[in-house]
C-alpha angles and dihedrals in degrees: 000000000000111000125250124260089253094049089053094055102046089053091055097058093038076058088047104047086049091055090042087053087052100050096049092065101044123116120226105238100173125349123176105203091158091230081159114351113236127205119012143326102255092041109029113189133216123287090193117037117343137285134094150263131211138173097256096215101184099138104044129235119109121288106187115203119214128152107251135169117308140196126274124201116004134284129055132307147091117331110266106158142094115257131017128175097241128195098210101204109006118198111189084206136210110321136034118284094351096120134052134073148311147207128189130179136143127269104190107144090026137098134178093044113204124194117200125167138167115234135200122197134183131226092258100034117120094264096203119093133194122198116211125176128193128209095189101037094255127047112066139209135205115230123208104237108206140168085269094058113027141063114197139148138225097011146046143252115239127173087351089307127122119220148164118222097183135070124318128239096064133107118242113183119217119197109185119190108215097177098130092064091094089179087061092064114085088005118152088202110039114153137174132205138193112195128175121256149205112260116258111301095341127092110230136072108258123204123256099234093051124015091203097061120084102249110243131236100236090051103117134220131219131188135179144157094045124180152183120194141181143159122252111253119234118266132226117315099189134024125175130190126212145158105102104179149145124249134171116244112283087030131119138221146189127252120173138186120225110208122195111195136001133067132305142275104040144198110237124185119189136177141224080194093263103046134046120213125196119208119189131208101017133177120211115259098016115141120261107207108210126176104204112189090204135011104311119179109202123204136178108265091173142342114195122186128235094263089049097260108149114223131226146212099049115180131154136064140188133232124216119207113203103194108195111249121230132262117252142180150141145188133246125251136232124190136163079180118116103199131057127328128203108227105231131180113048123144126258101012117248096053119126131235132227106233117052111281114242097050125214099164138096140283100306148141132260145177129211120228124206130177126197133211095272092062090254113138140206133193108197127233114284115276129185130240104203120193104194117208139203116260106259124173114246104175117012127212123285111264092200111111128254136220139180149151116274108269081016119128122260123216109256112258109212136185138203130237142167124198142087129284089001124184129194131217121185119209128186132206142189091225137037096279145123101209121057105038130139113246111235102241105141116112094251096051093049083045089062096050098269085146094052139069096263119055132188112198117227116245097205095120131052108232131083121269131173130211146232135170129212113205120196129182151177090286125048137261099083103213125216126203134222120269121272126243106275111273105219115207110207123191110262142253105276107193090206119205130279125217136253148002111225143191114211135164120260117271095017124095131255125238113265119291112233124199116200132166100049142139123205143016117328097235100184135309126236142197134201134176093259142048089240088053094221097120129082086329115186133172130232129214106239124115099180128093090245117076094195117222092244088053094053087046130197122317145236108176139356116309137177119207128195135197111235109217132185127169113213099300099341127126116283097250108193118226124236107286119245123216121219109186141203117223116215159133129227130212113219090187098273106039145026104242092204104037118283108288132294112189093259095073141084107241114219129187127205094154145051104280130193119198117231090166150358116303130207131195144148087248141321142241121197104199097158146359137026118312109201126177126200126229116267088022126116142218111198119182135179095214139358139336130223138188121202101171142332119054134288122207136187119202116217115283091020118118149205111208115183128192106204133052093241117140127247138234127216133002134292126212089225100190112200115182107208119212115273102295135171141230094277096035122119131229122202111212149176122180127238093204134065131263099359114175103231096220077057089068098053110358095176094070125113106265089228091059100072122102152168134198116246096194087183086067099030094235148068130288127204116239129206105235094203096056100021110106109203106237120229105260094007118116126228129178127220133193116227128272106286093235087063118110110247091219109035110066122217143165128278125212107210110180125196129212123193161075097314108247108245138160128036123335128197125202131173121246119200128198118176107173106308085349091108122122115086121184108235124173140229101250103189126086092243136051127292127232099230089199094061097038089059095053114038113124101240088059098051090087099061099021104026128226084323141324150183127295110194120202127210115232128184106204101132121076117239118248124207081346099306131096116253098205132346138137144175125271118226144211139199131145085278084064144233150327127195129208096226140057120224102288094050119106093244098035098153121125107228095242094170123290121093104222111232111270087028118130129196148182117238134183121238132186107210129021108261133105139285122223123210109205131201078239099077106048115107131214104244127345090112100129106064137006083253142111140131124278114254098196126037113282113175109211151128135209117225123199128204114192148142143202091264097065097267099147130163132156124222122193120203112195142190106205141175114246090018125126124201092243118070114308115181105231096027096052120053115195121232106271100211104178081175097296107163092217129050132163112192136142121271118228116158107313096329128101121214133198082172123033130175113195129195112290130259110053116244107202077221088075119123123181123187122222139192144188142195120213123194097211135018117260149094115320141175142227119193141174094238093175142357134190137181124009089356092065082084096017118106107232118189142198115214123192117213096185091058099027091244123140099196123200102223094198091064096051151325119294113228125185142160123245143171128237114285148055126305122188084169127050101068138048133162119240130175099220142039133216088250084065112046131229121299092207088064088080107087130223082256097059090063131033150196128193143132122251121178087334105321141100123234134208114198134188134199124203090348145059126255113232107176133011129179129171124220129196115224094270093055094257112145114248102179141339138212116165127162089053105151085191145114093209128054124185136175149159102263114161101181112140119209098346137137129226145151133243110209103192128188119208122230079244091054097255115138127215136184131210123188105215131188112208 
């Protein structure tokens, strides 16, 4: 039958009172009322007890946390407190009862747990909550809330849920009895949890204003007041102590405390009667270890359980006996005897040892053990029990020979004993016996463990010994041992001194290094880059005292060199080192550091560097920078040159000249500036530097326009520019770029880049009949002295005593592709003709010196070879084939030329060691090459552009000269140049053809002609009829002779005008000119030797006198 309304009711507050009654004696164990909220947001922390709170987010969707308004005072209603934990918003997620809150806090001491909480919901919040509770901190389980169990407000329970069917915004407080978990009461990790649910039997989360409505993510949540109760278990209720007993004095003993009730562990605190001790976390019944020093009775003075009850009814107690321990003691004992031995000593008597006693072992240690009459025992300090033994001899010492090096190490010698308190005495002998010796007592030998059993013998001086060794000991007999193997002292390594310490220039060798003093075998010598020879140390194979200069080899920088010696077996022992330095300075780009140079030096650049001037040094290292050097300027250097690094330029017409045939490292930009040339000229070329590409020196030339001459084959070879490498001292020709004009002349900038050509050359030079020009180079970058180029030595063979080069020029325009006129000037030590006359574009008279890059035809005589040498290189003149005499040279230039451009040179000379026949390096041959005009002088059947003539001059002298003319018409013939004796000589031009004899110092000489060569119609004279003849005046009329020191000049029947003296090879010795006088006389203090007086009448005659003084 359904109960009535009133039944109902009564039964609800008799449920209520109980639960009241239940609530008034519970104990708060952990409340968080966020007053303030402590921790963070996310995990908010008691405000009353300890534990912790978290957001559980299982089933996904966002739950915000913020602090909002809370709920004061208890029941139901609007919030009206301070602080609430809000979820703000609060999305129930995805799945049924995945997302709400948690607490956790231990219970332990506690029963009858009760979990009460306010709660806030808004209008849209899922309105349905589960409780879970955990016992391990991690499962949980759902409990099923009812009427019985729970207190609530505003809502109902349904299927164990609580939930809240009105409007939102309001606090509804929730108190759950969970008093029939058992396992929540005295739980370490008791937890609660209130997760949202579904709504009744449906599955979805419905919303609290209106169950029919789906809950929204962004509703929010708020709880306060949140609490977890219990109430306090009972503590013991009975303790009893026990373990009365008897120990001896330094003894211990175990006491123990039986609990009846409360809750473990306990705190138990216990007496001696004077002192209180506290154990925690005692179990009943656990042993309690006490060392009491005299009797000690121990009673319970507490026991308190684990939640802080205080238990009751304590008894017992236990008493603790210290019984005194006995005094003990022994002696040690001492025995040379060797049987067995009686243990005495020990106190009091009737002990026992503990070793055997007697005793027949060995030196040992052992206790004595005594027990009184109250069962306490002792066991004495440790003593010793020491059987001493005879020396006796166990290992003796080695009998195989030693040797070593004076003031060298030994090898220990060592011996073997056995007995007690042993002591050792080396002796040494002079011969293999062990009597006689002399005991090692000196501080040094002891030193070295002559007193010990292990000896090693001094070396100090040089002699054999051998060894014994005497050990005595505590018992007697002393024991000697055999005698060692003899130890053989030999003289040590001595290193010696080398000598001596040099300064040299870089890229040239020392003088040779010499080691004296030593003793022993050279083994090697080394050398290294500093005095410590640490640094980039090598060795080098010679075994003798003398490191030979070649072996040292040329330098670079400053090395030290050192002699290894080693004697037999003895230690290497390293010379002094020797220092051979490299003198230098340096430019840093703005300064010399070592002064600027002086010749001596080794120049080194690590900076950009301008020439104003020549430079001289023993050799030079580019490291760094830019090296320029200036036209006209000069780097001479004794050796080699290197570059490291940066960059080094020569300017047109600037050298490098170079003494020695060192080679040379890294590459030079060599810069040569032709004469004005265009587009079809010709150059004519040979490179200073190694291994230069031809299309590099003038890449915009038709490929087809480079040559060589194969004089082998008497013609020219075309070369590929792109493969050909220009050989050092071989000539090519080249045409000009093929964007040049072929009418207007300019100049071209050929630049060269390589290693600078330096040291001796060899070419090969062919004749084959008339065969016989080949086209050689000047290797060097400078300029070459062609004099001594012609008669060298080495070169007689292939070119003679001397011989004609022959330059091409290009001073005429190319018409329809040919060249109208053009033609090669030549040099020998007569000298030189040029192509041009003033006005022409390459208008130098070849005097002597082929400019760098220059190459030539000469003429040889036999098929051989011709060297270039580093000796005859000069220092400037590299900008044209010209320089001044230095010693007289007589000679004139004529010109024949005409108004069409026919234009050729011809040189007379009066030379010394000419002839007036052919003389290979006076007279140079007509070089035709198919030129259509020529102009030479005729002697015999031989043509001369050049001809040296027998020195000195006679004014009788008469020298044909010819001519070939392309064309008839009006020509001239002129005297361009004179020097010498010629500056103040007539010279005339007498035509045969028309009977005129034509002073060319007076005029040009102008004459029409026809087409064709004449050898007959011109030769050159020194007089006129008008004149006379010079050789009309008689030895008698002028004299030379020497008077008191002087020489005197003397006319007869005329005045001297002029008078000059030669030496034999044509040098000037002395001038007077002007005179006005018959009678000359002057200091000369020559002895026995010959000269010549050339003297000018006051009427231009010129006389010679050959005069021995």
């Amino acid at each position: 039958m359904k109960p009535s309304l009133s039944q109902v009711f009564i039964k609800f507050c008799f449920s209520a009172l109980l639960l009241l009654a239940f609530h008034m004696s519970q104990a708060q164990i952990a409340s968080w009322t966020y007053e303030p909220y402590q921790g963070t947001l996310n995990n908010p922390t008691p405000n009353t007890g300890s534990g912790s709170s978290a957001v559980v987010n299982n089933g996904g969707g966002t739950i915000g946390i913020q602090i909002r308004t809370g709920m004061a005072g208890t029941g139901c209603g609007a919030q009206n407190g301070s602080n609430a934990w809000a979820m703000e918003p609060f999305d129930p997620g995805s799945s049924n009862e995945a997302n709400g809150v948690q607490f956790s806090a231990s219970t332990v001491g506690y029963q009858n747990i009760n979990f009460t909480w306010d709660q806030r919901w808004s209008n849209t919040a899922p309105n349905t909550v589960r409780l879970q509770y955990t016992l391990n901190g991690s499962t949980w389980t759902n409990f099923t809330m009812t009427a019985a169990n729970t207190t609530f407000c505003n809502g109902s329970i349904n299927n164990g849920r609580f939930q809240t069917n009105t409007s939102g915004d309001q606090y509804r407080r929730i108190s759950v009895n969970l008093s029939a978990i058992t396992g929540a009461n005295n739980n370490a990790d008791f937890g609660v949890r209130l997760m949202a649910a579904y709504y009744q039997a449906t599955t979805e989360f419905r919303r609290t204003d209106d169950p029919t409505l789906t809950a929204g993510t962004a509703g929010t949540w708020r709880f306060d007041n949140v609490a977890i109760t219990g109430t306090v278990l009972p503590g013991p209720t009975a303790s009893v102590m026990s373990g009365t007993t008897s120990i001896c004095i330094g003894g211990s003993a175990n006491i123990k405390v039986q609990i009846t009730g409360g809750t473990g562990p306990y705190t138990l605190v216990y007496t001696n009667g004077t002192t209180n001790f506290t154990v925690n976390n005692y179990a009943s019944n656990a042993n309690i270890s006490v060392s009491p020093t005299s009797t000690t009775t121990y009673s319970i003075v507490s026991v308190t359980a684990a939640n802080g009850a205080v238990g009751t009814g304590n008894s017992g107690a236990a008493v603790i006996t210290v019984n005194p321990l006995p005094t003990v003691s022994a002696t040690n004992i001492t025995t040379c005897s060797t049987g067995a031995v009686t243990l005495t000593g020990g106190s009091p008597a009737g002990g026992t040892y503990s070793i055997a006693n007697p005793y027949s072992g060995p030196s040992t240690t052992f206790t004595y053990t005594y027990t009184n009459a109250n069962g306490c025992t002792k066991t004495s300090a440790t003593y010793t029990f020491t059987r001493n033994t005879a020396p006796a001899i166990s290992a003796q010492p080695s009998a195989i020979p030693q040797s070593t090096c004076q003031n060298t190490a030994f090898s220990a010698i060592s011996v073997g004993a056995t007995g007690t308190g042993l002591s050792y005495q080396w002796y040494s002998n002079t011969t293999a016996a062990t009597s006689g010796g002399t005991p090692l007592t000196s501080a040094a030998q002891i030193a070295n463990g002559s007193q010990t059993a292990s000896y090693t013998p001094l070396s100090t001086t040089v002699g054999t010994l051998y060894f014994y060794c005497i050990i005595s000991g505590t018992c007697t007999p002393a024991a000697k041992t055999s005698i060692s193997g003899a130890f053989s002292v030999i003289p040590g390594t001595v290193a010696g001194t080398v000598s001596s310490d040099q300064t040299i220039c870089a890229g040239t060798l020392a003088a040779d290094l010499n080691l004296t003093g030593h003793n022993g075998t050279i083994v090697k010598w080394q050398k290294a880059d500093d005095v410590s020879f640490i640094t980039n140390v090598s060795d080098i194979a010679n075994n003798t005292a003398t490191l030979p200069a070649l072996t040292i080899g040329a330098l670079t920088q400053t090395a030290y060199f050192r002699a290894v010696v080693q004697n037999a077996t003895c230690t290497t022992e390293f010379s002094n080192a020797v220092e051979i330095a490299i003198r230098s300075t340096t430019w840093n780009g703005t300064s010399w550091s070592n002064g600027a140079p002086d010749g001596t030096q080794t120049i080194i650049f690590n900076g950009n560097y301008i020439s104003s001037g020549d430079l001289k040094g023993c050799s030079a290292i580019v490291n760094s920078g830019n090296v320029n050097f200036q036209p006209d300027d000069t780097l001479t250097l004794l050796n080699g040159l290197t570059v490291n690094s940066g960059t080094l330029t020569f300017e047109n017409n600037a050298s490098l000249v170079q003494t020695n045939d060192v080679a040379n490292s890294g590459a030079i930009f060599y810069k040569r500036d032709t004469t004005p040339i265009r587009k079809f000229d010709f150059t004519y070329w040979s490179s200073p530097v190694q291994n230069q590409l031809l299309i590099g020196v003038s890449p915009l030339t038709r490929q087809d326009k480079f040559f060589w001459f194969d004089a082998n084959v008497y013609n020219w070879i075309m070369a590929n520019p792109n493969t050909t490498l220009m050989q050092p001292g071989i000539g090519y020709i080249f045409r000009g770029p093929d964007d040049y004009d072929q009418n207007f002349p300019v100049v071209y900038h050929a630049a060269f880049n390589g290693v600078p050509n330096n040291g001796e050359y060899t070419v090969p030079v062919f004749v084959n009949g008339t065969n016989d020009f080949n086209l050689l180079g000047n290797p060097y970058p400078s300029a070459l002295d062609a004099d001594l180029f012609m008669s060298d030595p080495d070169n007689a063979a292939s070119l003679g005593t001397g011989t004609t080069i022959y330059l091409w020029t290009h001073n005429t325009a190319v018409t329809d592709f040919e060249y109208v006129f053009s033609d090669y000037a030549t040099y020998n030590y007569t000298g030189g003709t040029g192509t041009a006359p003033s006005s022409g574009a390459n208008n130098n008279i070849p005097n002597g010196f082929i400019a760098s890059g220059q190459s030539f035809f000469i003429q040889g005589i036999a098929t051989g070879t011709a060297k270039f040498k580093n000796s005859m290189r000069v220092s400037g003149n590299n900008d044209q084939f010209y320089k001044n005499a230095a010693v007289q040279k007589d000679r004139f230039w004529l010109e024949f030329k005409n108004g069409q451009g026919v234009y050729k040179q011809a040189l007379l000379g009066y030379m010394p060691n000419a002839t007036n026949g052919f003389d290979n390096g006076f007279d140079g041959l007509l070089f035709e090459s198919g030129i259509t005009s020529n102009f030479y002088f005729v002697s015999g059947e031989n043509r001369f552009s050049i001809e040296g003539r027998a020195w000195p001059l006679q004014t009788s002298d008469i020298v044909p000269l010819g001519y070939r003319a392309s064309v008839s018409g009006t020509f001239e013939i002129d005297l361009m140049k004179t020097e010498g004796i010629f500056d103040n000589q007539e010279v005339f031009l007498e035509d045969l053809s028309l009977g005129v004899i034509h002073n060319l110092k007076d005029a040009v000489y102008s004459f029409s002609t026809e087409a064709g060569t004449f050898d007959n119609r011109f030769r050159i004279r020194y007089s006129d009829s008008a004149l006379g003849n010079p050789d009309g005046i008689s030895k008698q009329d002028i004299v030379v002779f020497k008077q008191d020191g002087n020489a005197v000049v003397k006319a007869s029947g005329i005045d001297l005008r002029d008078v000059a003296v030669f030496d034999l090879n044509g040098k000037k010795l002395i001038e007077f000119i002007n005179l006005s006088s018959n009678e000359l006389s002057f200091p000369f203090e020559l002895r026995n030797q010959v000269v010549f007086f050339q003297i000018t009448t006051s009427r231009g005659e010129i006389v010679s006198r050959k005069v021995l003084f």
